[in-house]
Structure formats: structure tokens, C-alpha cells
C-alpha positions as CSV (number, residue, x, y, z in Angstrom):
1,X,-64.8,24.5,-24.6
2,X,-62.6,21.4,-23.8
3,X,-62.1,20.1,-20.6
4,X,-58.7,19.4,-19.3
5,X,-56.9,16.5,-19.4
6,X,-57.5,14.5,-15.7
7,X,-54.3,13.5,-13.8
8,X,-53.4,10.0,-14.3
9,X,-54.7,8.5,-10.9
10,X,-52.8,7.2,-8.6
11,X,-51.2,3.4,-9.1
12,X,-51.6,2.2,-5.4
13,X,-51.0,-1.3,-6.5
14,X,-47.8,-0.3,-8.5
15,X,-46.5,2.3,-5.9
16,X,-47.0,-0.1,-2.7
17,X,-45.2,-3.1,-5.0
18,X,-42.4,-0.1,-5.9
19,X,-42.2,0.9,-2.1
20,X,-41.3,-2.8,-1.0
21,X,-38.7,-3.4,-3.9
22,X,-37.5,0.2,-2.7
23,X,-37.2,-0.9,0.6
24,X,-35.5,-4.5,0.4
25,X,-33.3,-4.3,-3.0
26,X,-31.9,-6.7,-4.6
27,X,-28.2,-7.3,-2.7
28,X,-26.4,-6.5,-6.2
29,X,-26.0,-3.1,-7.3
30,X,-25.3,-3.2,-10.8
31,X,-23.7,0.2,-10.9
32,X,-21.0,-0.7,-8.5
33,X,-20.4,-4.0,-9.8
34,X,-19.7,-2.5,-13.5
35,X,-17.6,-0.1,-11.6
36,X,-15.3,-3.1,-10.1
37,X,-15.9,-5.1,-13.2
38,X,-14.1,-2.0,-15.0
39,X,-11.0,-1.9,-12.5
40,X,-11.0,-5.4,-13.0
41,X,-11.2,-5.6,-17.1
42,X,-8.1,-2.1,-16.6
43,X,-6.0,-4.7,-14.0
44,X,-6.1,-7.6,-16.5
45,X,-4.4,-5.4,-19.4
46,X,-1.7,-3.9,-17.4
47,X,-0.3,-7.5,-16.8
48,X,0.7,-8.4,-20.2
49,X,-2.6,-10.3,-21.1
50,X,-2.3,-12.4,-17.8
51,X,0.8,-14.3,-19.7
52,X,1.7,-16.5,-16.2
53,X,0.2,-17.6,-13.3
54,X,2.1,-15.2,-11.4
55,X,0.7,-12.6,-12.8
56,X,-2.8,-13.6,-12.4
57,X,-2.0,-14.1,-9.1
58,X,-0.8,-10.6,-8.7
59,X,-3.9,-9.0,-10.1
60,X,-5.9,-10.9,-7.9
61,X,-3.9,-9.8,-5.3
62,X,-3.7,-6.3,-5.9
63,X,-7.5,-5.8,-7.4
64,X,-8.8,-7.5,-3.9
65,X,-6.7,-5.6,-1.9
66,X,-7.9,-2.4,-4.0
67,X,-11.8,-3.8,-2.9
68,X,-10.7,-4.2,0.7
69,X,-10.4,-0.6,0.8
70,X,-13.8,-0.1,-0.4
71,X,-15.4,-2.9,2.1
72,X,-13.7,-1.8,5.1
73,X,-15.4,2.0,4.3
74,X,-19.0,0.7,3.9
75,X,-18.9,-1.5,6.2
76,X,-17.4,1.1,9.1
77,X,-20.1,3.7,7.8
78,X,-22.8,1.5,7.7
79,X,-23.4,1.0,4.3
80,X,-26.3,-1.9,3.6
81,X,-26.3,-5.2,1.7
82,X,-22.0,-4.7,1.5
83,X,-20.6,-7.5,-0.2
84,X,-17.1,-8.9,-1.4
85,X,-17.4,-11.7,-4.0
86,X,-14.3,-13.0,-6.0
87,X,-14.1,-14.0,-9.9
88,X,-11.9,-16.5,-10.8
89,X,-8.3,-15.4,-12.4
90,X,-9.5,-12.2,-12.6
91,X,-10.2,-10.4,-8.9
92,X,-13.0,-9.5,-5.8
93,X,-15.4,-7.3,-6.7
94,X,-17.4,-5.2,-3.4
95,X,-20.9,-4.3,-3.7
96,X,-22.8,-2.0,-0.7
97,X,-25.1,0.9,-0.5
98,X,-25.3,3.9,1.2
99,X,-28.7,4.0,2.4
100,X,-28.5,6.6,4.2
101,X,-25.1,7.4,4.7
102,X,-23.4,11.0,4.8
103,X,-22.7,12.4,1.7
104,X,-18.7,12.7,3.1
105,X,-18.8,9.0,4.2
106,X,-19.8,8.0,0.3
107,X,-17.0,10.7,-0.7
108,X,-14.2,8.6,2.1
109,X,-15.5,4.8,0.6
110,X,-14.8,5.9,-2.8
111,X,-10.9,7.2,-1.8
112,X,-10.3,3.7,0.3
113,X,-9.6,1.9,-2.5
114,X,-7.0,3.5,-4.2
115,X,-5.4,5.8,-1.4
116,X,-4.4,2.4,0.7
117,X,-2.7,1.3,-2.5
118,X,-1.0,4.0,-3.7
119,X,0.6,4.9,0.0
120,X,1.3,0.9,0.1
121,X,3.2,1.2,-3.6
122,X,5.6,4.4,-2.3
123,X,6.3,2.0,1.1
124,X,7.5,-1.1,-1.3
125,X,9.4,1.8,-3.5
126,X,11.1,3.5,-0.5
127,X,12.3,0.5,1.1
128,X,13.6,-0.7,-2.4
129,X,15.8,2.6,-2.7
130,X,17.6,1.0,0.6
131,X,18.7,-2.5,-1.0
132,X,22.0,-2.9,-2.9
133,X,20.4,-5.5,-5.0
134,X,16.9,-4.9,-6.0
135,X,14.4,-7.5,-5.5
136,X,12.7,-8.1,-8.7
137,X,8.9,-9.1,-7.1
138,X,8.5,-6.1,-5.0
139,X,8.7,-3.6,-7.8
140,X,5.9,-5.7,-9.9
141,X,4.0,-5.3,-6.7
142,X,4.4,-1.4,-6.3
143,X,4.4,-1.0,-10.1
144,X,1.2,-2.7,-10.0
145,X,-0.4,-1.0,-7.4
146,X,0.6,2.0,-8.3
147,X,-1.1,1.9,-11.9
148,X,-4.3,0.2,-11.1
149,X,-4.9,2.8,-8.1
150,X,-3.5,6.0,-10.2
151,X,-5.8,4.9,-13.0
152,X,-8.8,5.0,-10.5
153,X,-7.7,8.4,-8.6
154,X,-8.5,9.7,-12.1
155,X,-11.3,12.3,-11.6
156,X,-13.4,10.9,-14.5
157,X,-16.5,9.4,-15.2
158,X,-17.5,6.7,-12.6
159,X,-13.8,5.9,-11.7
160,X,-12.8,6.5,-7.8
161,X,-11.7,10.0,-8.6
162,X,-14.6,10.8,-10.6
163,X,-17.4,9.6,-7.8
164,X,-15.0,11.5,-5.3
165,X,-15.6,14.6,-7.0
166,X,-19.1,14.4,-8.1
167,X,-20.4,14.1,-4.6
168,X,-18.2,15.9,-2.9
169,X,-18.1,19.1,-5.5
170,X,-20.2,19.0,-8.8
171,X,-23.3,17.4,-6.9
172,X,-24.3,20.7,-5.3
173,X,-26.3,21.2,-8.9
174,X,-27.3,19.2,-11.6
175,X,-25.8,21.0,-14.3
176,X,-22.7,21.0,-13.1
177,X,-23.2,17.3,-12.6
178,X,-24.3,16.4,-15.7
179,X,-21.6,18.3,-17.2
180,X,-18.5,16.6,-14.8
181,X,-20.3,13.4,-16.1
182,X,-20.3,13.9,-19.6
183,X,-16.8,15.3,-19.9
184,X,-15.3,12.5,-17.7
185,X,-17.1,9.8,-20.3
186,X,-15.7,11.8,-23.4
187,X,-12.3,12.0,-21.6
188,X,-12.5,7.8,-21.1
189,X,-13.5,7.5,-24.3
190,X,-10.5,9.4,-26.0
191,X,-8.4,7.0,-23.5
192,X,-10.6,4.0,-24.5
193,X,-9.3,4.8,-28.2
194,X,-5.7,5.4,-27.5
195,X,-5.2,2.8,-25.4
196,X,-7.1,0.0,-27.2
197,X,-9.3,-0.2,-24.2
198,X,-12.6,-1.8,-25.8
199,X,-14.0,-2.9,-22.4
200,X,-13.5,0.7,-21.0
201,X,-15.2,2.3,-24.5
202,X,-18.4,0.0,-24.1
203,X,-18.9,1.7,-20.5
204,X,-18.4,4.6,-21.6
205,X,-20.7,4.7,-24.2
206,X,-23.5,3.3,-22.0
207,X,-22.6,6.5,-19.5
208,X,-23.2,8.9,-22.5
209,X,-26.6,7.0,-22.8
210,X,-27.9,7.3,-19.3
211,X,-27.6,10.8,-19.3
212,X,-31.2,11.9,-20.2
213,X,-32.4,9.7,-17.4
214,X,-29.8,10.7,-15.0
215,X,-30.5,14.6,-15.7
216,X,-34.4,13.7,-15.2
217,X,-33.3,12.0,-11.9
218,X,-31.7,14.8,-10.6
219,X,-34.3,17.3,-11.8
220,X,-36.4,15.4,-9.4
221,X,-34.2,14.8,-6.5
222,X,-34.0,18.8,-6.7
223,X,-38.0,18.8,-6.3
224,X,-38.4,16.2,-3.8
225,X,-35.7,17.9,-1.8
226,X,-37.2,21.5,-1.6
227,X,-40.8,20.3,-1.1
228,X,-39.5,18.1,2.0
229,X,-36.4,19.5,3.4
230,X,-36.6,17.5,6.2
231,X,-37.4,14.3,4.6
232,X,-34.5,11.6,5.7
233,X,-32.2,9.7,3.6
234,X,-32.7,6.6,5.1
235,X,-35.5,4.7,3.4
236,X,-37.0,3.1,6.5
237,X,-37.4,6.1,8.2
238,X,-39.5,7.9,5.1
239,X,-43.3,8.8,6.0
240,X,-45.6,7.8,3.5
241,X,-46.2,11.3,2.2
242,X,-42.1,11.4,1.2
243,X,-42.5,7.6,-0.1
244,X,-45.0,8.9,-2.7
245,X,-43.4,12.0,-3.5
246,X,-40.7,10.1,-4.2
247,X,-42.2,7.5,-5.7
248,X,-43.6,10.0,-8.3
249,X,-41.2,12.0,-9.1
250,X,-39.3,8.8,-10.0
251,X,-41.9,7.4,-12.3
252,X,-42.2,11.1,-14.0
253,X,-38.2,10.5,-14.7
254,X,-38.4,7.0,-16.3
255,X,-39.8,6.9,-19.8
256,X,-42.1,4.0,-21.3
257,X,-42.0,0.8,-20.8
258,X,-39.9,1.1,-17.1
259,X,-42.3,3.6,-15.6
260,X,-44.6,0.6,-15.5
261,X,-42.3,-1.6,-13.7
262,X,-41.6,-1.9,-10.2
263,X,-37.8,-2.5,-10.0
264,X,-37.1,0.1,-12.1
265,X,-39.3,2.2,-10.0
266,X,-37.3,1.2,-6.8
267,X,-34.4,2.0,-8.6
268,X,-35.2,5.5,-9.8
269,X,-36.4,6.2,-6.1
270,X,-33.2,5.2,-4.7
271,X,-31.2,7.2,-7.2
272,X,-33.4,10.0,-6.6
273,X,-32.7,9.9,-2.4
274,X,-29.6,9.5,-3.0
275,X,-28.9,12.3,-5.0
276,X,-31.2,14.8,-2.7
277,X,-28.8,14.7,0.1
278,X,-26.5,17.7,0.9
279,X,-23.1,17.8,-0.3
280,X,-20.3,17.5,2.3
281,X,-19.7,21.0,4.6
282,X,-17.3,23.2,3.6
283,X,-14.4,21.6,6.4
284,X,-15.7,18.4,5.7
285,X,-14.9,19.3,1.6
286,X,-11.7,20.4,2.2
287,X,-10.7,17.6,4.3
288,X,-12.0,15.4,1.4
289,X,-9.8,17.0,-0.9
290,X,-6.7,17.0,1.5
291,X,-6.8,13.5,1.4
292,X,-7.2,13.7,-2.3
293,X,-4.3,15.6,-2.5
294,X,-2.4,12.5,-0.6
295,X,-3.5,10.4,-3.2
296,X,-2.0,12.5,-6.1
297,X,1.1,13.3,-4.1
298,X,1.6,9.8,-3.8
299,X,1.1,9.3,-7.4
300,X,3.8,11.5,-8.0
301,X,6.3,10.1,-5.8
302,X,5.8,6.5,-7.1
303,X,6.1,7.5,-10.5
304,X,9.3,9.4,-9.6
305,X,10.5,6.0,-8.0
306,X,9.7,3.8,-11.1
307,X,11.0,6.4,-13.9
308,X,14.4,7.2,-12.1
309,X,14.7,2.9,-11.5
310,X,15.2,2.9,-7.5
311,X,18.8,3.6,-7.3
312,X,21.5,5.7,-8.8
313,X,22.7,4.3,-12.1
314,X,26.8,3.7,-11.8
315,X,28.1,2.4,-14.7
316,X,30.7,-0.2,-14.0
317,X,33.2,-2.8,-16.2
318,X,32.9,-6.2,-14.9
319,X,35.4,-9.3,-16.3
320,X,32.9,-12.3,-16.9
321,X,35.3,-15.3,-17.4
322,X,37.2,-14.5,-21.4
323,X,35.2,-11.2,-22.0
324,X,34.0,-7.9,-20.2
325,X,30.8,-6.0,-20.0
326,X,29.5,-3.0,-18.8
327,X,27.1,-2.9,-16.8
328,X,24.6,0.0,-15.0
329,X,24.8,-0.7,-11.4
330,X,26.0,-4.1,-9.6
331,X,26.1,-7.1,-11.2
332,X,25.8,-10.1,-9.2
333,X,27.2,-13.9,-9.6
334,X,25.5,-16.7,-10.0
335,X,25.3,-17.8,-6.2
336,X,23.7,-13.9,-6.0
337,X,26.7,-12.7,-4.5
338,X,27.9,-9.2,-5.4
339,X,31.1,-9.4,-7.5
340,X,31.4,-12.8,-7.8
341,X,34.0,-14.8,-8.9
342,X,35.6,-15.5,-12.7
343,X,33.4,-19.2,-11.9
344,X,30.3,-17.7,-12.1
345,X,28.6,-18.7,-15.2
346,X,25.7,-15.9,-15.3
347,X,26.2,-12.5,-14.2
348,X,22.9,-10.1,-14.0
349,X,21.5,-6.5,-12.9
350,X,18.3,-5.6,-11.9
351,X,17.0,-2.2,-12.4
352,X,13.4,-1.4,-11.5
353,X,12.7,-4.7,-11.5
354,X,11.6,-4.3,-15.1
355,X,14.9,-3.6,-16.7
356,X,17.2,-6.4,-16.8
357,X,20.8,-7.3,-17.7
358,X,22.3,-10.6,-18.3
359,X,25.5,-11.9,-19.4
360,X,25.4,-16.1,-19.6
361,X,28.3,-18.4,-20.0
362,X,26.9,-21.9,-21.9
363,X,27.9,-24.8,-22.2
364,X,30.9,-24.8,-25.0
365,X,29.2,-27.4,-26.9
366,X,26.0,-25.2,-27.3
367,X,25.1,-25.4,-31.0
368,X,23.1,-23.3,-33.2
369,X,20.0,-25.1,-33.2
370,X,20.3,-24.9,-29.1
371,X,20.4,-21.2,-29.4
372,X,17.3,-21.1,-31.6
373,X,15.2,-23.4,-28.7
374,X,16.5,-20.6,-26.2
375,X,15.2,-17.7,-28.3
376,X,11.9,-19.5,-29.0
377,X,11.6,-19.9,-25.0
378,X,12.5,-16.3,-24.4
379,X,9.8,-15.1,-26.5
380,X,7.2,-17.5,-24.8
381,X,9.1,-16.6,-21.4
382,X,8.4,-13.3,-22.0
383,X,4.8,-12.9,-23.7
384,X,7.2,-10.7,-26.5
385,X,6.7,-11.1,-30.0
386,X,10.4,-11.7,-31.8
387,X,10.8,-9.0,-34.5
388,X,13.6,-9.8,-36.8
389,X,17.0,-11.8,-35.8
390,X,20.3,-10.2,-37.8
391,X,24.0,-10.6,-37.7
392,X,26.1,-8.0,-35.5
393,X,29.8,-6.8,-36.2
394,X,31.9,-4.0,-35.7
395,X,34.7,-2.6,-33.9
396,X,32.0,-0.8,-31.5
397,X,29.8,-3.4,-30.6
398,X,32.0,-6.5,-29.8
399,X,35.7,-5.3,-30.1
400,X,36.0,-7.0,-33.6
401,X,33.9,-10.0,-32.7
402,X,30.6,-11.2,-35.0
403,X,27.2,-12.4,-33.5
404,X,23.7,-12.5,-33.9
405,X,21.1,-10.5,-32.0
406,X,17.4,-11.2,-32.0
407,X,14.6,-8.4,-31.3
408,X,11.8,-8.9,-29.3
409,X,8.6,-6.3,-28.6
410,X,5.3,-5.6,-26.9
411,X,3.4,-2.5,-26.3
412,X,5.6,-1.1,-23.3
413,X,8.9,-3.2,-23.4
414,X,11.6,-4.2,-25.7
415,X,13.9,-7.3,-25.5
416,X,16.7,-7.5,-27.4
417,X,19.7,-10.8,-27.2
418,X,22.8,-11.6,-28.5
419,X,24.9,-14.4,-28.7
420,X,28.9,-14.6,-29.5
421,X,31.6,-17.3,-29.9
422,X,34.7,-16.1,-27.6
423,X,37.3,-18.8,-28.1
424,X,35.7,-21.8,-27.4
425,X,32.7,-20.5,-25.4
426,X,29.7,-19.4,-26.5
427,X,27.8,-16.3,-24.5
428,X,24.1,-15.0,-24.0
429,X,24.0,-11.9,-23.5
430,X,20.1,-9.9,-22.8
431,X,18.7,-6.8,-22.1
432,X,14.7,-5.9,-21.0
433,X,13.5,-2.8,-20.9
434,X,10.9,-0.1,-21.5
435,X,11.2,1.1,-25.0
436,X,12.6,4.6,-24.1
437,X,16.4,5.0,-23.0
438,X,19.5,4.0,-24.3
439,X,21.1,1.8,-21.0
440,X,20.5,-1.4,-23.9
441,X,22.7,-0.4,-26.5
442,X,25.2,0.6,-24.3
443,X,24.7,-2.5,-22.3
444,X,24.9,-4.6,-25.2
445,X,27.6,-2.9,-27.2
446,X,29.7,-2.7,-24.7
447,X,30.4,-6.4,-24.4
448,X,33.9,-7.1,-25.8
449,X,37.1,-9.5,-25.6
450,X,38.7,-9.6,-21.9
451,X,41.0,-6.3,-21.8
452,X,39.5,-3.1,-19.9
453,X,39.3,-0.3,-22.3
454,X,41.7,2.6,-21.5
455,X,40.6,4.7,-18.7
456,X,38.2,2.4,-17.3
457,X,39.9,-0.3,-14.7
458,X,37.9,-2.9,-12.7
């Protein structure tokens, strides 16, 4: 009759190395950095493909200030090894661990990045509602804070939301863990693939491959915690007989070759200690979720702000030397004075500070080829890519009078120009703005010979 297998002795030489990696980690933790190096990658294309240096100076403003958040919460709840690092043209990036933190603390850190900067976004937005003439920069602020933190309040995967919810509901057992995690990746990935997001798909598919390991880590978190209930999260204060339970139950989760290796050891075990703490109380949970709650409500409110373009839209005739045009809320002078005067040689409106209408006198000996340089600098002006140019006439558009208008487009906005010859001056007229609407063409077509139309006095 066979014998049985023996055990496979005990590795003191590996477990002691594995116990001192365990206990003084490297200071990186790659998870988190991926995390911020994803937030990062989402900031970058929101901004048009970083087409100026102010708007690589806004996503490093916003990204860092997103980070803050996060190092402000580690550092009050004593997270270990917390630290803020920038990358050049691109943003900070935080690092920490919890090492023994409160499961709710973890739950907080992970909400003080985006909450700060959504609440921040609805401030800029509401004070914006309160100015006659909108300030362009603000709203790119808002608007930019506002999608970077919305994007991360998303409970998926290893966004904000999606750590805020795993350890706070879907942490209390591993398959309801695994299963948050795997749905939240398949979610990104459908977003990765609408939105073009390559960066995004790539972590997303390494999520999907973890999951083996991480169910095997949480199988024996489960273990380690019910054998030694009162074994405590911090790893200083573990007894040697909780050190090697964890120790193997962390090997017996890694396959071949990393069960042999001491860092990946250390890293399992910290995993594994992490994940055996106790989710959150139930008042403790609910408060959690309360301040989720701000977060989304917050979310709402901004998007209300930017969809319905901070201000009433009042449509008004406005005589800009020979011609008039209609435009949807005050149009201001050149000196930036509301009204003006018939001297004024560019008139313009602001709406959400993304939507923009212009109406520019030239010089009267502007020629053609003039023109053609000032459409070339639009479209580098603008990051746009010019679609087609093509002559305009009609008693509609221009009262009788014949132009040319040139198209411009990029995944969210539309640009479109046109230029007329009124007597012996020559006019630039532009409107930007999101691709859905119809304030352009009625912008646009409305420009016409001086002579209010019938019902409509200045």
C-alpha cells in the first residue's frame, strides 16, 4: 500500500526573507500607481490631445489637485510610505498604504479625490450663473473637473467609485467581489471600445487576468481570518504564528514560478491582510454611501450647469457697424464693454465658455488669400480638422448677400466661419460649439445687411 505524499517542509529561509520584504515594502505600490497613471492617461484625452500649453497646464492642475484629495486622506489616517510624485506635462500621481488602516478610512481616501472636485466644479458653475458676461477660463476649469472626477465616481473596476464600493459593500465575500470586479472590467472595456480609450482597454484586460490569483487571495484571506480572528491588521504587530499562516496561505495562492520568490510572497501576504479585515459597520456604510450620494448629486448638478450653458439664452439683434446679427445672450464690444459702440470692430458672446460667437470687422483691404491664412490659423487655433469650405447665398442666410463658409470638426465640437463683402468691408463671422443644437445656424444665418427685420427692434 502507498504511503502518502509528505507535506512540503517548511521554507524558513524563504518565509523569513518573505517576512522582511512583507514588512518593509518597496515605497511604490504598483497597483495605485496604475490607478493614477489611468486618471492621468483619461485627463490627457479630455483636453483635446493636450493641443496648448494651457491646457496641459490645466490637466496638471486639475489631475494634482484630484491627488491632493487622496494624500491628504492617507496621510490624516495614517496610511504608510504616502507619496506624491509629479510627471511632466501630464500630472501628480499619490502612492500610500493602508497598513493597517480601517476598512472605512480606505473607503474615505478613495472618495477624496473626486468628491473635493466635483463640489469645487458646482462652486466655479454657481458663481458663473451670477456674471453678465461669462468668463471663458472658469468654465474650462469646472468642465474639467467635473469630467475627470465624474469619470472616477464611476463604481467600476479599480476607479474611485469602484474601490469605494468594493470595500465598503461587495468585500464582505469573495464572490460577490470577484463578481463587482469582473463586471466593472467588462463595463470599462465596452467604454474602452466606444470611446477609443486604448490605455483604459490594456488595464482592463490585465484586471480580467488577475482574477484567478485575486479569487485565490481572497479564498485565503477568508481562512487566515477565521483560524485567527484576532490576528491584527497591522503588520508589525503580527505574532509569528499569524506571519506564517499568512505567509502560507499566500504561497498556496501564487502559482509557479512566484511562489518561489520573495516579493511576490510579500505581496500576496499583504493582499491577503488586507483583504481579511472587516468591512465598514453598518452606520459607518451608510455614512460612506451618504457621501457617495454627494458625489453623484454633484454630478448631476454640474452637468445640469454645463448642458443648460450657465445663463438663460435671450436672443437679441445687435447693429455691428453696416450689418446686424443675432445673437443668443449679450454681445460685448471690443473694449469688453456690454453694448458697445458702432466703433467696435469685433463683437462676441460666450456661452458655457465652450460655445462661442463672433462677428469681426477687417481691415477693408483684406484679400482672399488673407482669409485663407486666417482659416489655416483657426484650424491650428483650434486643434479642428477643416472639413470642406463652400460658397453661401440665399435670401435666408445673408439677406441676398454671397459668402463662403468653412467647416471645421473634432470628436465633441464643431466650428463653422463665414466671411462676406458688405460694401466695402469685409466680415468674419464664427460660431463654436458642441455638435448638438441649432444656436449656429441661427447665429450664422441670421447675419444680414443693416435694417432690423420686422418685429424685432434694437
Amino acid at each position: 500500500m502507498d504511503e502518502p505524499a509528505a507535506a512540503e517542509p517548511f521554507d524558513e529561509s524563504l518565509y523569513a526573507q518573505s517576512l522582511a520584504a512583507f514588512r518593509s515594502p518597496a515605497s511604490t505600490s504598483v497597483p495605485a500607481l496604475i490607478t493614477a497613471l489611468l486618471v492621468i492617461a483619461f485627463a490627457a484625452s479630455s483636453f483635446g490631445q493636450l493641443s496648448s500649453w494651457t491646457s496641459v497646464v490645466l490637466l496638471v492642475a486639475v489631475v494634482a489637485f484630484h491627488e491632493a484629495g487622496h494624500a491628504f486622506g492617507m496621510r490624516v489616517f495614517g496610511f504608510r510610505d504616502v507619496k506624491m510624485f509629479f510627471i511632466p506635462f501630464f500630472g501628480a500621481a499619490v502612492v500610500g498604504r493602508p497598513r493597517g488602516a480601517a476598512p472605512w478610512k480606505d473607503a474615505l481616501v478613495s472618495l477624496l479625490g473626486p468628491l473635493p472636485g466635483l463640489l469645487l466644479a458646482v462652486a466655479i458653475f454657481g458663481i458663473g450663473l451670477t456674471r453678465r458676461q461669462p468668463v471663458e477660463w472658469p468654465f474650462h476649469v469646472a468642465e474639467s473637473l467635473l469630467l475627470l472626477n465624474a469619470f472616477n465616481l464611476l463604481p467600476l473596476g479599480f476607479l474611485d467609485g469602484g474601490r469605494f464600493f468594493q470595500r465598503t459593500i461587495f468585500a464582505r465575500h469573495r464572490v460577490l467581489a470577484i463578481a463587482f470586479d469582473a463586471l466593472g472590467a467588462l463595463a470599462l472595456g465596452a467604454m474602452a471600445v466606444a470611446f477609443k480609450m486604448w490605455l483604459l482597454g490594456f488595464f482592463v484586460l490585465m484586471s480580467l487576468r488577475g482574477l484567478p490569483r485575486r479569487w485565490r487571495i481572497l479564498g485565503g484571506a477568508a481562512a487566515f481570518r477565521s483560524a485567527l480572528p484576532q490576528a491584527p491588521a497591522d503588520p508589525e504587530r503580527l505574532t509569528d504564528e499569524d506571519a506564517r499562516a499568512l505567509y502560507s496561505g499566500a504561497r498556496g495562492a501564487l502559482g509557479h514560478p512566484a511562489r518561489e520568490s520573495a516579493g511576490a510572497i510579500a505581496g500576496a501576504m499583504e493582499e491577503m491582510l488586507d483583504a481579511s479585515q472587516r468591512s465598514p459597520g453598518v452606520f459607518a456604510t451608510i455614512g460612506l454611501l451618504l457621501l457617495y450620494a454627494l458625489g453623484v448629486v454633484c454630478t448631476v448638478v454640474g452637468l445640469f450647469f454645463h448642458v443648460n450653458s450657465m445663463g438663460a439664452e435671450e436672443w437679441q439683434w445687435v447693429r455691428t457697424g453696416d450689418v446686424r446679427v443675432e445673437f443668443p445672450r449679450d454681445a460685448f464690444g471690443g473694449a469688453g464693454a456690454a453694448g458697445g459702440t458702432d466703433s467696435d470692430t469685433t463683437w462676441r458672446t460666450v456661452v458655457n465658455g465652450v460655445e462661442r460667437f463672433t462677428v469681426e470687422k477687417l481691415a477693408s483691404d483684406t484679400s482672399a488669400a488673407a482669409v485663407e491664412k486666417r482659416v489655416a490659423a483657426l484650424a491650428h487655433d483650434s486643434g479642428l480638422e477643416m472639413k470642406r469650405s463652400q460658397i453661401i447665398e440665399g435670401d435666408v442666410p445673408s439677406d441676398g448677400l454671397v459668402g463662403m463658409e468653412y467647416r471645421f470638426k473634432g470628436e465633441r465640437r464643431e466650428l463653422r466661419a463665414r466671411t462676406f463683402v458688405v460694401e466695402d468691408k469685409r466680415y468674419w463671422v464664427t460660431a463654436s460649439a458642441p455638435k448638438f443644437g441649432e444656436r449656429t445656424s441661427r447665429f450664422l444665418d441670421s447675419f444680414r445687411r443693416d435694417g432690423a427685420p420686422p418685429g424685432t427692434p434694437r
